[in-house]
C-alpha positions in Angstrom: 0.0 0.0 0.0 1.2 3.7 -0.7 2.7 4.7 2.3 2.9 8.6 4.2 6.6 8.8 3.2 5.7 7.9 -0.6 2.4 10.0 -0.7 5.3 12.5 0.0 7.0 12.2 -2.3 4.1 13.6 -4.7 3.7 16.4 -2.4 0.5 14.8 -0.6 0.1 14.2 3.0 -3.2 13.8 5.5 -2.7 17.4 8.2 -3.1 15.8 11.6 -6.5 15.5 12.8 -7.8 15.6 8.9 -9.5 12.6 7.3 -8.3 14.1 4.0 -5.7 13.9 1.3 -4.3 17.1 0.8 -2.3 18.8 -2.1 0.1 21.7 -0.5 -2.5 22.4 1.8 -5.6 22.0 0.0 -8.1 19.4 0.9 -8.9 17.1 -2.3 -12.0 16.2 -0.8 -12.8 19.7 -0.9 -11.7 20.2 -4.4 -13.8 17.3 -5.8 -17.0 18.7 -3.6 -16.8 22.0 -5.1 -15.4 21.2 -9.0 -17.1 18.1 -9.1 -15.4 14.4 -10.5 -13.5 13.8 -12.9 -11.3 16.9 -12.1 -7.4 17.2 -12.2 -5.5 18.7 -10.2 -1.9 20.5 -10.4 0.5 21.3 -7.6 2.1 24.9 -8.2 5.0 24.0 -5.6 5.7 20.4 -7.5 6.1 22.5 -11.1 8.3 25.2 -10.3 10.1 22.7 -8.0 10.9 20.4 -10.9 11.6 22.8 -12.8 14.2 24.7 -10.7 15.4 21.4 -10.4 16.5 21.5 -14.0 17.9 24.9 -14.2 20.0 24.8 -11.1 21.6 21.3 -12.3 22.0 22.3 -15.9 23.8 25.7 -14.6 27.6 24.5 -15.3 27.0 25.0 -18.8 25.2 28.1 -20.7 21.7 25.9 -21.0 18.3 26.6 -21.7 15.3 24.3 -20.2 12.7 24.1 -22.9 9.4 22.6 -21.6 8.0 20.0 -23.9 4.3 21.4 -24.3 2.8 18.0 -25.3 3.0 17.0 -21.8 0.4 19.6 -21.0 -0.5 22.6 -22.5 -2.5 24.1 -20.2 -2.1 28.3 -20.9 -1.7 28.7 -16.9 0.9 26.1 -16.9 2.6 27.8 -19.7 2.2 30.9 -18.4 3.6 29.5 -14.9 6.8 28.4 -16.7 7.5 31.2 -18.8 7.6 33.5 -15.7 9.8 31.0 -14.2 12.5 31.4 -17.2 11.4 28.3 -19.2 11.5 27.7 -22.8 9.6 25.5 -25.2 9.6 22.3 -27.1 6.3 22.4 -29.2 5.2 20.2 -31.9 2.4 21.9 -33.6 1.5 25.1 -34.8 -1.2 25.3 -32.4 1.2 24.6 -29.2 2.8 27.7 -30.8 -0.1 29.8 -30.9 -0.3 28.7 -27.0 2.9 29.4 -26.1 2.7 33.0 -27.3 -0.6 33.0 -25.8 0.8 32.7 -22.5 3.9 35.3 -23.1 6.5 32.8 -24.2 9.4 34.5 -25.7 9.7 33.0 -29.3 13.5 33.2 -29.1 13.1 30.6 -26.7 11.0 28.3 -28.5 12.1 24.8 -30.4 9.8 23.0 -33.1 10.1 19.7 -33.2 7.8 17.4 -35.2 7.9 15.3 -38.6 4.4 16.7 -40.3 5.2 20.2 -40.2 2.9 22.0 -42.7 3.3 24.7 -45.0 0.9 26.9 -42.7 3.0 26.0 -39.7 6.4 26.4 -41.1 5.0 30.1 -41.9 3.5 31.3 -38.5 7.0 30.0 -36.9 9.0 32.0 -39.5 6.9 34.8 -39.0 7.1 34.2 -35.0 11.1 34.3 -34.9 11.3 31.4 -32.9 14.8 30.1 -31.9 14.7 26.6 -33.8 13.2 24.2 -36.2 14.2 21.1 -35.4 14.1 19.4 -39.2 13.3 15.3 -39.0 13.8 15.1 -43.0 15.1 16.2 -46.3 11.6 17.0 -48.3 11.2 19.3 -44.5 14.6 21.0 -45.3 13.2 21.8 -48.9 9.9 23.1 -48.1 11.6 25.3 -44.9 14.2 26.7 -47.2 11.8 27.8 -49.6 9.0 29.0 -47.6 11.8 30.7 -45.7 12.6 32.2 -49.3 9.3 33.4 -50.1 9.4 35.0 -47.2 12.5 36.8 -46.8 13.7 35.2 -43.8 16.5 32.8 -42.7 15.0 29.9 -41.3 17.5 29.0 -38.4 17.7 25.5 -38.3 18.3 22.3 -36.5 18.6 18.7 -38.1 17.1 15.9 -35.8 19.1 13.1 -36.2 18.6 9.4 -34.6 21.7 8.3 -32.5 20.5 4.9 -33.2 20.3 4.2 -28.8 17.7 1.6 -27.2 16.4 3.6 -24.5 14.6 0.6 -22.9 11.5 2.4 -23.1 8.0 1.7 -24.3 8.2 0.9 -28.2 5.6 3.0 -28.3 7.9 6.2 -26.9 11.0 5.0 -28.3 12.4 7.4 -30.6 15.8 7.5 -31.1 16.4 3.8 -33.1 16.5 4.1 -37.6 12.9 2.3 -37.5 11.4 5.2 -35.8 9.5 7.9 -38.0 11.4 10.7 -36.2 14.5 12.0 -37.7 17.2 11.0 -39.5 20.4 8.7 -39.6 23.9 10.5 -38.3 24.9 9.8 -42.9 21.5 11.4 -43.9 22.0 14.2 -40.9 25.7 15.2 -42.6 24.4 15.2 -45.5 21.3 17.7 -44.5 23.7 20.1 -43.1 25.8 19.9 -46.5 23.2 20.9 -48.0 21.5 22.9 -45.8 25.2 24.9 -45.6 24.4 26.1 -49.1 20.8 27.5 -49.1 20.7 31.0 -48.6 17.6 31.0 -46.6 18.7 28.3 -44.2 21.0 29.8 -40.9 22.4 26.5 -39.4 22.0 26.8 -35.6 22.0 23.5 -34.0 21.7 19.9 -33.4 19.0 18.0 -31.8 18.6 14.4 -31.1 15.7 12.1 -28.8 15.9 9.1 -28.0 12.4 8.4 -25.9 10.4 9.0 -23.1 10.2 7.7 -19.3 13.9 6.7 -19.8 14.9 5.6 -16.1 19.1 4.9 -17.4 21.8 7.3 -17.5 23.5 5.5 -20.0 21.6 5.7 -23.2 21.7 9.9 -23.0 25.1 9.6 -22.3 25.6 7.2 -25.1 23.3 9.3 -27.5 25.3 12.5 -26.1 29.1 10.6 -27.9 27.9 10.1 -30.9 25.9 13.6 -31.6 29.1 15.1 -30.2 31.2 13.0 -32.6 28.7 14.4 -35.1 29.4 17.9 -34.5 33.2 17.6 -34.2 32.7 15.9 -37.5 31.0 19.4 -39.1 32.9 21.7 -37.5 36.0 20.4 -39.6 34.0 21.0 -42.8 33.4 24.1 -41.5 29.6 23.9 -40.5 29.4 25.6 -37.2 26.8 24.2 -34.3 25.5 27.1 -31.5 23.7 24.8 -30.0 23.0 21.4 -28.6 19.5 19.9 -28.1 19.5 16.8 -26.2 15.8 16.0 -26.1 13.7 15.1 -23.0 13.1 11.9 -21.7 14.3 11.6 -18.0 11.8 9.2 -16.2 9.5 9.4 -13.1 8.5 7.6 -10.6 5.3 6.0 -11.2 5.5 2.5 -9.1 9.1 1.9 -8.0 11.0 3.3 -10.7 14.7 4.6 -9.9 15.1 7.5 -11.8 18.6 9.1 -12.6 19.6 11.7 -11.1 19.8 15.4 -13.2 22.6 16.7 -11.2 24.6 13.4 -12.1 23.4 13.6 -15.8 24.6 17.4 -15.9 27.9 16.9 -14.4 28.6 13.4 -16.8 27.8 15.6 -19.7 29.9 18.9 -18.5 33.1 16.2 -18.4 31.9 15.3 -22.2 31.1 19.3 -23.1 34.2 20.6 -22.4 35.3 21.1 -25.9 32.0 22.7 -27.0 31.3 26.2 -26.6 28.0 26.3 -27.3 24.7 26.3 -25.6 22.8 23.2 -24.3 19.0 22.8 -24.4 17.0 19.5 -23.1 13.1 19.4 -23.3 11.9 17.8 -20.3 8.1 17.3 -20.3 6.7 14.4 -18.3 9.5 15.3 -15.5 8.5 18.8 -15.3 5.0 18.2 -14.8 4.3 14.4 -14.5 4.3 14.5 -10.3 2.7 17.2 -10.0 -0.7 16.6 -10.9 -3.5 14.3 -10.3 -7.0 12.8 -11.5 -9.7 13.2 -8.9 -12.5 10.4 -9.5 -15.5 9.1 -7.8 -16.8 5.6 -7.1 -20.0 4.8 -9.3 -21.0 1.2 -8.2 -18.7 -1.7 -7.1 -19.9 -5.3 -9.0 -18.8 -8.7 -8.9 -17.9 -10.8 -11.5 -16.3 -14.2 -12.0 -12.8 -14.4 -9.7 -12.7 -10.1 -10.0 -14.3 -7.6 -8.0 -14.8 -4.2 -9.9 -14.8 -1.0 -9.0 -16.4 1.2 -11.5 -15.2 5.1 -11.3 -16.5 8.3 -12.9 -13.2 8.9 -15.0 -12.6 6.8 -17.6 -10.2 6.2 -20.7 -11.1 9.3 -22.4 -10.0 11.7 -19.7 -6.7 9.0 -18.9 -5.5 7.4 -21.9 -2.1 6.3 -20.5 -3.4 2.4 -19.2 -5.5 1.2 -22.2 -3.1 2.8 -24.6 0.4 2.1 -23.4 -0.6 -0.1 -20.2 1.0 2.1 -18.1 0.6 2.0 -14.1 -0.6 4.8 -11.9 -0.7 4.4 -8.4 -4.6 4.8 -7.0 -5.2 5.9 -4.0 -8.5 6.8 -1.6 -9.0 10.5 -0.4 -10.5 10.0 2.2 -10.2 7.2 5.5 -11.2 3.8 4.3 -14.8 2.2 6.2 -14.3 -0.9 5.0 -11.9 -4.2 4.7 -9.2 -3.7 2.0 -9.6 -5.9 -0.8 -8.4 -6.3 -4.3 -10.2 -4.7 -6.8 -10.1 -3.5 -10.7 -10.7 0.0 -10.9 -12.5 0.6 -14.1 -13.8 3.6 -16.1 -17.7 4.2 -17.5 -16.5 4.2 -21.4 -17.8 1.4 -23.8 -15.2 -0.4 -24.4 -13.0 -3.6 -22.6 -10.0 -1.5 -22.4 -11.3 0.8 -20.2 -9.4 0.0 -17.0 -7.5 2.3 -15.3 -5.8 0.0 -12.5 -5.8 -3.9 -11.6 -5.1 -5.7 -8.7 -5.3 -3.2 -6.3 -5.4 -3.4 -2.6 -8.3 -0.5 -1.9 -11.2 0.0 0.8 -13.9 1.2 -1.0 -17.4 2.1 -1.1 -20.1 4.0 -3.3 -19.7 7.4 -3.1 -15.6 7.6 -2.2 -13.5 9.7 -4.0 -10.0 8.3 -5.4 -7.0 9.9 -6.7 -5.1 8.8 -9.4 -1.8 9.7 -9.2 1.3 10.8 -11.5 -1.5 12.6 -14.2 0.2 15.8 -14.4 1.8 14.6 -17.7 -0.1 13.5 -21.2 -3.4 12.9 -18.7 -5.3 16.2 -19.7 -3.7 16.7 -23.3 -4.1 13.3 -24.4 -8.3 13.4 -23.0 -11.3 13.3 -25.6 -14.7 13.4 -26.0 -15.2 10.0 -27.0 -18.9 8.1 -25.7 -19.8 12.1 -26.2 -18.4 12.6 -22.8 -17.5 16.8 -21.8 -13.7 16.6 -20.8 -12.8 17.2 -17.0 -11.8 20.3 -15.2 -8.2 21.1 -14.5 -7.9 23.0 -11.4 -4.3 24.5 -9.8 -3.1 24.4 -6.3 -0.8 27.1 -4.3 -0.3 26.6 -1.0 -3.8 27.3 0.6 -5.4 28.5 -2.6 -6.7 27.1 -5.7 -7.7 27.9 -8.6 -9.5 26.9 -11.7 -7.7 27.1 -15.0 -9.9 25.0 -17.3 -13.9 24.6 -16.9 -15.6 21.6 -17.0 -16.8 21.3 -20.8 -20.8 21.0 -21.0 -22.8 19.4 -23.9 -22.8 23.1 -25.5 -19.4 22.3 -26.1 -19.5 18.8 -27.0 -22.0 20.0 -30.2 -21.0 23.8 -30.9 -18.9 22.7 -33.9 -21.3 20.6 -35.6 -24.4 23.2 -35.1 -24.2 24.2 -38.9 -27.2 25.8 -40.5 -28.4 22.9 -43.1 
């Protein structure tokens, strides 16, 4: 069972004489009587906290921290991180438009992606934005001559795949030559050869990622020799590198996952850095916010079936994909002091379809009517929901100290149809 000292460690904890979980010191119980269930919930303290983390470790070296706004887009946690001196890692034209939205400084801005679009490509020139971070040659074509058209340089980036098993999920593994993100270190030289001679193209920087939830030092290290052997390799044929982008990808804990250290990362790669006197970016995501959120949820009905007792919640795969698409675990936890015998249970979501479970074989007292929390939602929980079974998306709600705040309403059916109400 999750213990005090673990809750801890996600910045929960029951005050003394309290029957309820608290975030910072916010009651959750509280929070899911007033906002309702499904709701998530953010901890101010954990994001700024991770964060810091980052900055203060990567300060031996000129560095910049670029956030990696897939994880969650949320305009107050932009908007939270930008004040804090974050940059960002954005993969859409849309995640730019969010970014800006929330007073993100363009010239700290990376764009990563393989499907870039002509539309895209133009809003970023436009923007000024510090990078693109090109993932193939027809991309280096269409950004030289859009950049053309436009009368800009495009500063550029060339992705390339270090060819590193990360011993991640396939499904977040990125860095091998079967993935569709970027190219091979021979097609990468060749880009820059090429790129070296467009007029509209300004060479700035390197960029490699080798997956997600990576809980090893080794393979960033590993993936850090070879792109530096890259850009030793350009620099004698004269192609200059400002900058370094080592992707995101350090893991969290979800269960009992070790994760490396970013003080120990940063000081391995200052010993490997020495020579270059460039910048370094990463693009954390899931590490900066992972921890520090949560999915409230309420108990529907418990039902027996053959050899499994269920436990059917109010949240269910559309606002948490992680489980039915990658079966990932996330620690589930009661709010409030259990009434009855622990006893192991499936905890299961209302959506139509088998995969639809959000945690098995868990040792839970539980009744109608309890709320749960679902813990380690803070990344790709909210951005990944839908409205699939025509269900409104959840409310996202932000915690500081003993305030808290909403930063995204619950959707109603208004805005499950206001796109489709088209005069016939």
């Amino acid at each position: 069972m999750t213990t005090q000292h673990s809750l801890r460690a996600f910045g929960l904890h029951t005050p003394p004489g309290k029957s309820s979980l608290h975030m910072e010191s916010v009651s959750l119980s509280d929070i899911a009587q007033h906002h309702g269930t499904p709701c998530y919930v953010y901890s101010k303290s954990a994001i700024l906290q991770a964060l810091h983390e980052y900055q203060s470790a990567f300060s031996c070296f000129p560095s910049l921290i670029c956030y990696a706004v897939k994880a969650n887009p949320n305009l107050s946690i932009l908007r939270l991180l930008a004040e804090h001196g974050a940059g960002f890692d954005i993969v859409s034209g849309g995640e730019l438009l969010r970014v800006l939205e929330a007073g993100g400084d363009p010239q700290r801005i990376v764009f990563s992606g393989v499907g870039k679009s002509i539309e895209e490509i133009d809003l970023a020139l436009k923007t000024g934005i510090l990078s693109f971070n090109v993932e193939s040659e027809a991309e280096l074509q269409r950004l030289a001559k859009r950049a053309a058209i436009l009368g800009i340089r495009a500063p550029l980036s060339i992705r390339v795949n270090p060819e590193v098993d990360a011993h991640t999920h396939p499904y977040i593994a990125t860095g091998l030559r079967t993935s569709k993100f970027g190219v091979s270190t021979t097609t990468a030289r060749t880009l820059y050869q090429q790129a070296a001679a467009l007029p509209s193209i300004h060479i700035v920087g390197i960029d490699c990622h080798i997956g997600s939830q990576i809980t090893r030092l080794e393979p960033f290290l590993e993936a850090a020799d070879k792109v530096l052997e890259l850009v030793e390799s350009l620099q004698y044929e004269g192609i200059s590198i400002e900058h370094i982008d080592l992707g995101g990808g350090v893991g969290i804990h979800y269960r009992d996952e070790e994760c490396p250290s970013l003080t120990t990362y940063a000081n391995a790669l200052q010993n490997k850095l020495k020579n270059f006197n460039g910048r370094i970016l990463v693009e954390p995501g899931r590490s900066i916010i992972g921890n520090g959120g949560l999915l409230l949820t309420r108990v529907e009905y418990l039902k027996s079936i053959a050899e499994r007792q269920l436990v059917i919640v109010d949240a269910g795969m559309n606002d948490l994909m992680r489980p039915s698409l990658y079966q990932a675990w996330h620690d589930i936890i009661a709010v409030g002091l259990g009434k009855t015998e622990a006893q192991i249970v499936d905890i299961v979501g209302p959506v139509c379809e088998s995969s639809d479970v959000l945690g098995k074989d868990r040792l839970l007292s539980v009744q109608e009517g309890d709320v749960m929390a679902i813990l380690s939602c803070g990344a790709y929980g909210a951005s990944m929901g839908s409205q699939y079974n025509s269900r409104p998306r959840p409310p996202e709600v932000l915690i500081d100290g003993q305030e808290s705040r909403l930063i995204r309403y619950r959707e109603t059916f208004d805005d499950l149809v206001k796109s489709e109400r088209i005069p016939l």
